[in-house]
Structures are given as structure tokens and as C-alpha cells.
C-alpha positions as CSV (number, residue, x, y, z in Angstrom):
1,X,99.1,88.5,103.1
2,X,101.6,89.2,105.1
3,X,104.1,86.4,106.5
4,X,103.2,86.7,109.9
5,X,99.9,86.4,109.1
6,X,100.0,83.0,106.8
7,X,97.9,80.7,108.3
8,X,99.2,77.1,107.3
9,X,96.8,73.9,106.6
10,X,99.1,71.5,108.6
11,X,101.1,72.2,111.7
12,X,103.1,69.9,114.5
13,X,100.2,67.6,115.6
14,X,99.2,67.0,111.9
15,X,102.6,66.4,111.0
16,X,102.9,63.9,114.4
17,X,99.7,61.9,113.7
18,X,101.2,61.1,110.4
19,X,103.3,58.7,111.9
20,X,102.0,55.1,111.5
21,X,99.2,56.5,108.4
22,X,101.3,56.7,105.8
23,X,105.1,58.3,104.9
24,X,105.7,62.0,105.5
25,X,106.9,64.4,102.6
26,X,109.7,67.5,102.9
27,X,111.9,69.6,100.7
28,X,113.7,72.9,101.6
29,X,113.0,75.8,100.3
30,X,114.9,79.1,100.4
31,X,112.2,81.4,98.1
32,X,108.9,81.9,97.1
33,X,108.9,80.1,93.6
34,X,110.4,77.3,94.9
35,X,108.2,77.1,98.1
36,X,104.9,78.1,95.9
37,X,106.1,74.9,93.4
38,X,106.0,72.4,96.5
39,X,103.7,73.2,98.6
40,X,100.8,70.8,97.4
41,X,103.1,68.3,97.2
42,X,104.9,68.6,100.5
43,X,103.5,68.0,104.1
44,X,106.6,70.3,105.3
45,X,108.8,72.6,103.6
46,X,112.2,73.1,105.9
47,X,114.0,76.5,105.1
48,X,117.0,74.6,106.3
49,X,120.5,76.7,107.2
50,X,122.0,74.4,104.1
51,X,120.9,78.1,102.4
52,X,124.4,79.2,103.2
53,X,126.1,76.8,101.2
54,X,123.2,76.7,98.4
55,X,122.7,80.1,97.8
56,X,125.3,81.9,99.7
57,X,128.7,80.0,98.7
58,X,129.3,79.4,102.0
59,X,131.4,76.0,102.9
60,X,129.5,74.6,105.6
61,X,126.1,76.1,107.5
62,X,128.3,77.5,110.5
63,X,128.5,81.3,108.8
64,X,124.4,81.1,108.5
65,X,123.1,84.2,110.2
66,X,120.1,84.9,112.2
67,X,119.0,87.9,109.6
68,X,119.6,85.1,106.9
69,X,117.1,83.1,108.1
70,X,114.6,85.7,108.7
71,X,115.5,86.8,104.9
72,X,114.4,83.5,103.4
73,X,112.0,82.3,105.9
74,X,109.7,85.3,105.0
75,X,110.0,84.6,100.9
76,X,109.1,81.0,101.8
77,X,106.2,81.9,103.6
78,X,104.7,84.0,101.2
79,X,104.8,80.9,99.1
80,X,103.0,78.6,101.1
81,X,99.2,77.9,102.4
82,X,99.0,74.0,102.4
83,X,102.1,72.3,103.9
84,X,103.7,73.3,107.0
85,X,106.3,75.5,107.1
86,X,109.5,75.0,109.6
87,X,112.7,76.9,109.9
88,X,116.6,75.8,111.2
89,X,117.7,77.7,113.9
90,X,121.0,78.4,113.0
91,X,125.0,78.0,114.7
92,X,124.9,79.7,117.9
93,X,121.5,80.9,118.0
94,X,120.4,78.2,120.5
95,X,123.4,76.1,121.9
96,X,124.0,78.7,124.9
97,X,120.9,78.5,127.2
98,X,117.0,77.8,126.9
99,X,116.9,81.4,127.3
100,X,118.7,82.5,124.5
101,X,117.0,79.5,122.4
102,X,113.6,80.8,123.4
103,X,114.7,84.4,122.2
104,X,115.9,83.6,118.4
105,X,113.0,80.6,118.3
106,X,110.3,83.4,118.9
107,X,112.0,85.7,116.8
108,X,112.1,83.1,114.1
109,X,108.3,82.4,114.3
110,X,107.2,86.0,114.5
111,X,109.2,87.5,111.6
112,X,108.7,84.4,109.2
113,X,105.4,82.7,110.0
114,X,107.2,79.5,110.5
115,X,104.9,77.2,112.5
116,X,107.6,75.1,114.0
117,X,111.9,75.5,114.5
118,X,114.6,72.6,114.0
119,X,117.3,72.5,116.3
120,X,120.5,70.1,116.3
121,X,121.2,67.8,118.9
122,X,119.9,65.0,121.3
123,X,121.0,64.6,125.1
124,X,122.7,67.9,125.4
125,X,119.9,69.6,123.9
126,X,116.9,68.1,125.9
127,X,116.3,70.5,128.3
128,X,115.9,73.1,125.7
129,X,113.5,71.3,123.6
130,X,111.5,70.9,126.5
131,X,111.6,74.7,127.5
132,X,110.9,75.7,124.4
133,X,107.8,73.4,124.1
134,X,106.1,74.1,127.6
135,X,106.3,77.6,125.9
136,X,104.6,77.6,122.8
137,X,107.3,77.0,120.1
138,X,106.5,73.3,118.7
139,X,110.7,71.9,117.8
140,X,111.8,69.4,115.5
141,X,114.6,67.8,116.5
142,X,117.7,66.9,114.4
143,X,120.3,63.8,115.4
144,X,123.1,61.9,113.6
145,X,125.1,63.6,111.7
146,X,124.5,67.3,112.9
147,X,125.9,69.9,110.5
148,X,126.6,72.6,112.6
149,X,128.6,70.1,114.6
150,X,131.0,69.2,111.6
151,X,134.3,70.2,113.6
152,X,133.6,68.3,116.5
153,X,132.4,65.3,114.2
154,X,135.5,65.1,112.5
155,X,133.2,65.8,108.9
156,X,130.1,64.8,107.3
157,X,130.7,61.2,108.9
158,X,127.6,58.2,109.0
159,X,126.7,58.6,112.8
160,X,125.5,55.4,115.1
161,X,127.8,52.9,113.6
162,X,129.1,50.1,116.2
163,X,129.9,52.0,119.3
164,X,128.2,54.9,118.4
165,X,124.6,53.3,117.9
166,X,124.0,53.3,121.8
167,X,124.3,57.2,122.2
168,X,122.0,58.1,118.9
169,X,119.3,55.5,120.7
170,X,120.1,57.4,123.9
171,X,119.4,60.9,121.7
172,X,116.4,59.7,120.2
173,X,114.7,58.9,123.0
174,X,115.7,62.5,125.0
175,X,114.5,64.2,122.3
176,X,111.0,62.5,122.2
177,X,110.8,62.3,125.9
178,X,111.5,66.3,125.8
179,X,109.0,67.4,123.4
180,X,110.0,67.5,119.7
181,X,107.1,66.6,117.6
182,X,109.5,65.4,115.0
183,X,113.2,64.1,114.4
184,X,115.6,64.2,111.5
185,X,118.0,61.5,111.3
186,X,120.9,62.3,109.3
187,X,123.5,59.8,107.9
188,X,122.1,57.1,110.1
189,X,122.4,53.4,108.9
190,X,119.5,51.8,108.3
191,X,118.8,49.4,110.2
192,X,119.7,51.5,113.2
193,X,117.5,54.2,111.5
194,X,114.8,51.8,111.5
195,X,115.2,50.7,114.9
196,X,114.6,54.2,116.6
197,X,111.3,54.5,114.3
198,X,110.2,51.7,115.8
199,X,110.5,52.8,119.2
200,X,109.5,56.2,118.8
201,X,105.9,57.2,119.1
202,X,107.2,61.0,117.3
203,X,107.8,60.3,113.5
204,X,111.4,59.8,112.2
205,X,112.3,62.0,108.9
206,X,115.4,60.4,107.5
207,X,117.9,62.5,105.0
208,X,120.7,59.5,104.2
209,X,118.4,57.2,106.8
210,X,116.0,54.7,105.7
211,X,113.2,54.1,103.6
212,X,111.8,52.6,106.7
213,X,111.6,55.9,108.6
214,X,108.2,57.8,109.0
215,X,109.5,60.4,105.9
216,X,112.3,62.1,103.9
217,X,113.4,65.6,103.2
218,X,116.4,66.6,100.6
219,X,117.4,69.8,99.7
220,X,115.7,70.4,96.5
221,X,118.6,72.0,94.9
222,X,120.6,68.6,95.4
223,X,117.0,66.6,94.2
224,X,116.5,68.9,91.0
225,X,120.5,69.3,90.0
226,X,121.2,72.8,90.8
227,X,124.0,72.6,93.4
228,X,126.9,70.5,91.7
229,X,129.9,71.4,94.5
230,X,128.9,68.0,95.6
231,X,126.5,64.7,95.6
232,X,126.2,62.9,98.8
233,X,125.4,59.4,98.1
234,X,122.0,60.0,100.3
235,X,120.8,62.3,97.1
236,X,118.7,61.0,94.1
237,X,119.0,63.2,91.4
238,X,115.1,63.5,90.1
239,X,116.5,66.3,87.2
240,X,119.5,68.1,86.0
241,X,118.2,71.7,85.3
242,X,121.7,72.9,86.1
243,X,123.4,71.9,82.8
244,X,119.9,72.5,81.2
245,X,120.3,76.2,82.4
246,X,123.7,77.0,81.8
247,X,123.0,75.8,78.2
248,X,120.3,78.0,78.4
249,X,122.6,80.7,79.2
250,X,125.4,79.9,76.6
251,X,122.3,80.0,74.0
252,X,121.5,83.3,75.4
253,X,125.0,84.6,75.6
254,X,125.3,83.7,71.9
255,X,122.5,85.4,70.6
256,X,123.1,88.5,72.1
257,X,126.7,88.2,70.3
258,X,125.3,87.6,67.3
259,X,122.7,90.6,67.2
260,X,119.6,87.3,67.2
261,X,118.1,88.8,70.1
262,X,116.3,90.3,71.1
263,X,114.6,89.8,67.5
264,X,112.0,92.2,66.1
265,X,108.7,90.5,68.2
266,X,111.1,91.6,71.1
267,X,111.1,95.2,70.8
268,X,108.6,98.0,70.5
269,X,107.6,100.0,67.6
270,X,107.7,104.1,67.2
271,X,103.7,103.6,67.9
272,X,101.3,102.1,69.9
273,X,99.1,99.2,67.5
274,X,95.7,100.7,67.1
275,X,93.0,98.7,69.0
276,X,90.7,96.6,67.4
């Protein structure tokens, strides 16, 4: 099946109504074994722009490229038929004009299957949210610490303390009132965190938030120990199949030194066995 032609068992209003039932479930993905591994377990799989940095060696998410998102939005697709599948749009794809947003957002959608985009930003952002909604493209929105905003921020800086609490509120609540189905709050304390998912009727999806919020996303490849550059504190480390692979590897690498592989069950005879 092609990814344009995935039908997904969940999409925005499922993932809305769970706000209130019971907490909401998300990882990214960037590929089709990895999206094909979480899908039952997931009610949405984000194919977040973090991809730069994860798979691409990129610093920060700013270099991410429309075609990269098209690339890995398609493998995830392929790798899902249960949990909703939504897609970053990424640095300068959307910031210039509803128009523009609407352009890349459809693009998104029809190249990758995705059934929903994330966009960063609250106030400044509402009146796109809302254009893109009254046509057809259901957004998640993203507030607190905004990656793609990183310059500006100052860094990867906790978001709504003192001051700054009044403005996230004020973001929250143009974000809902605009349209998004959804919100991420990123390195948000937690009481504040908890605060705007009580006064939101749209679920809350904290990342570095609160257990308190409607649900959680990480990047899986912080959650399962493959990308060691850094740990924010936010990140639970549920394996570390990093140094298990690179061991794997050195094993490998050893053998193949020493002649032990491939070993004679690894290679073919002159002849084909006879058959039985």
C-alpha cells in the first residue's frame, strides 16, 4: 500500500476525545522498523524534525529540509495502520504566511500520508492554525521551549518560569481557541504544565512537562539509548541498545579479523543439497 493511501485507525478527533479518558501515548519515528515496532503501542507516532540531529548529525533541527521530511515521513507510514501518524513542519516551511503554511502542510499530507502536521508557536502562530484548520489540515500545536526558535530563546531554556508563565498561558489558549486539536508543551514546569491542562478542553502532550498533562512523547532514540550526543534531564532511558550495538560491532569487527566469520554454516557449498 502505498503511503498516500494508508488509512490510519486513529486520527485528530480520536486523539482529542482522549483527553479526560485516560493518558495519551507518542514516540517519533523516522523509519519503517521503528514505526512498525510502535505502532500498537502508540496512539501517535510524531516523525518530528529532531531527525536532523538523530539521524542526520545535524546540531539543532534548523537545517531540516522539506524533502527530509517527505523522505522519512513516507518510511514511517508504510510502517503504520493503528496509531495516528503526524509530521513537523519544519524551519521556514510555515513561519512566513498562512499561505505558504497551507502549501508545505498539504504537501506534507499528500506525499506522506500523515493525518495531522505540528507546527511551533502560540500567539504569533494563531492565525495560521486556524487557516490551516478551516481548510482541511487538522495541526498540533507546539509551545514552550520551541526548537526551531533556539536562537531567539537564547537555547534549550525551561519556558514559563516567573514572568514568562503569563505569555505560555496567553499561547495556550490561542492555540486552542485557533484550532489545534493537540498541544506539545516542551520544557514547561509542572505545575504551570498542569495548569494549562486544566484549562484546556484540547489535550496537552508534555515532553520535559508533567505527568499531569493529557500524554507524553520522547524521541525514541533518546528513550531506547541510541543517540548519546546528549541526555536532557526530561529523558528516561527505558534501554541502552547503543553500547549493546557497538559491542555488537566490535564482536563483529573481531571476527572478521580473525577469519571466525563468516564460519562454514555461513557460506555455500559447490552444490545445491539434494531435496528430501
Amino acid at each position: 500500500m502505498s503511503a498516500t493511501a494508508r488509512k490510519t485507525a486513529l486520527n485528530a478527533e480520536d486523539i482529542r476525545a482522549l483527553k479526560g479518558d485516560r493518558p495519551i501515548v507518542s514516540l517519533t519515528a523516522y523509519t519503517t522498523p521503528m514505526a512498525r515496532l510502535m505502532d500498537e503501542h502508540c496512539d501517535f507516532v510524531l516523525v518530528g524534525d529532531s531527525v536532523g540531529m538523530v539521524l542526520h548529525g545535524l546540531s539543532s533541527t534548523l537545517g531540516v529540509t522539506m524533502e527530509m521530511m517527505v523522505l522519512h515521513g513516507a518510511a514511517v507510514s508504510r510502517g503504520l495502520s493503528h496509531a495516528m501518524m503526524v509530521i513537523d513542519m519544519p524551519f521556514g516551511s510555515y513561519e512566513e504566511g498562512p499561505a505558504q503554511a497551507f502549501r508545505n502542510a498539504a504537501r506534507l499530507m499528500a506525499e506522506t500520508g500523515a493525518a495531522a502536521v505540528k507546527l511551533e508557536g502560540g500567539v504569533e502562530m494563531a492565525e495560521t492554525i486556524r487557516f490551516l484548520v478551516k481548510r482541511g489540515i487538522p495541526v498540533m500545536a507546539h509551545i514552550g521551549l520551541t526548537p526551531q526558535s533556539i536562537n531567539t530563546l537564547g537555547g534549550y531554556k525551561v519556558q514559563g518560569r516567573a514572568e514568562g508563565a503569563a505569555p505560555l498561558l496567553a499561547d495556550a489558549r490561542a492555540v486552542e481557541e485557533a484550532g489545534a486539536f493537540a498541544v506539545v508543551l516542551e520544557k514547561v514546569p509542572a505545575t504551570l504544565a498542569d495548569q494549562v491542562t486544566a484549562e484546556l478542553s484540547i489535550p496537552t502532550i508534555g515532553i520535559g512537562a508533567s505527568a499531569g498533562c493529557d500524554g507524553q512523547v520522547l524521541v525514541v532514540d533518546d528513550m531506547l539509548g541510541f543517540f548519546t550526543a546528549f541526555k536532557p534531564k526530561f529523558v528516561k532511558r527505558y534501554a541502552e541498545l547503543g553500547p549493546a550495538a557497538e559491542e555488537a560491532i566490535a564482536e563483529y569487527a573481531a571476527e572478521v579479523r580473525a577469519r571466525a566469520f563468516p564460519a562454514p554454516e555461513h557460506t555455500f557449498a559447490d552444490h545445491a543439497p539434494k531435496k528430501d
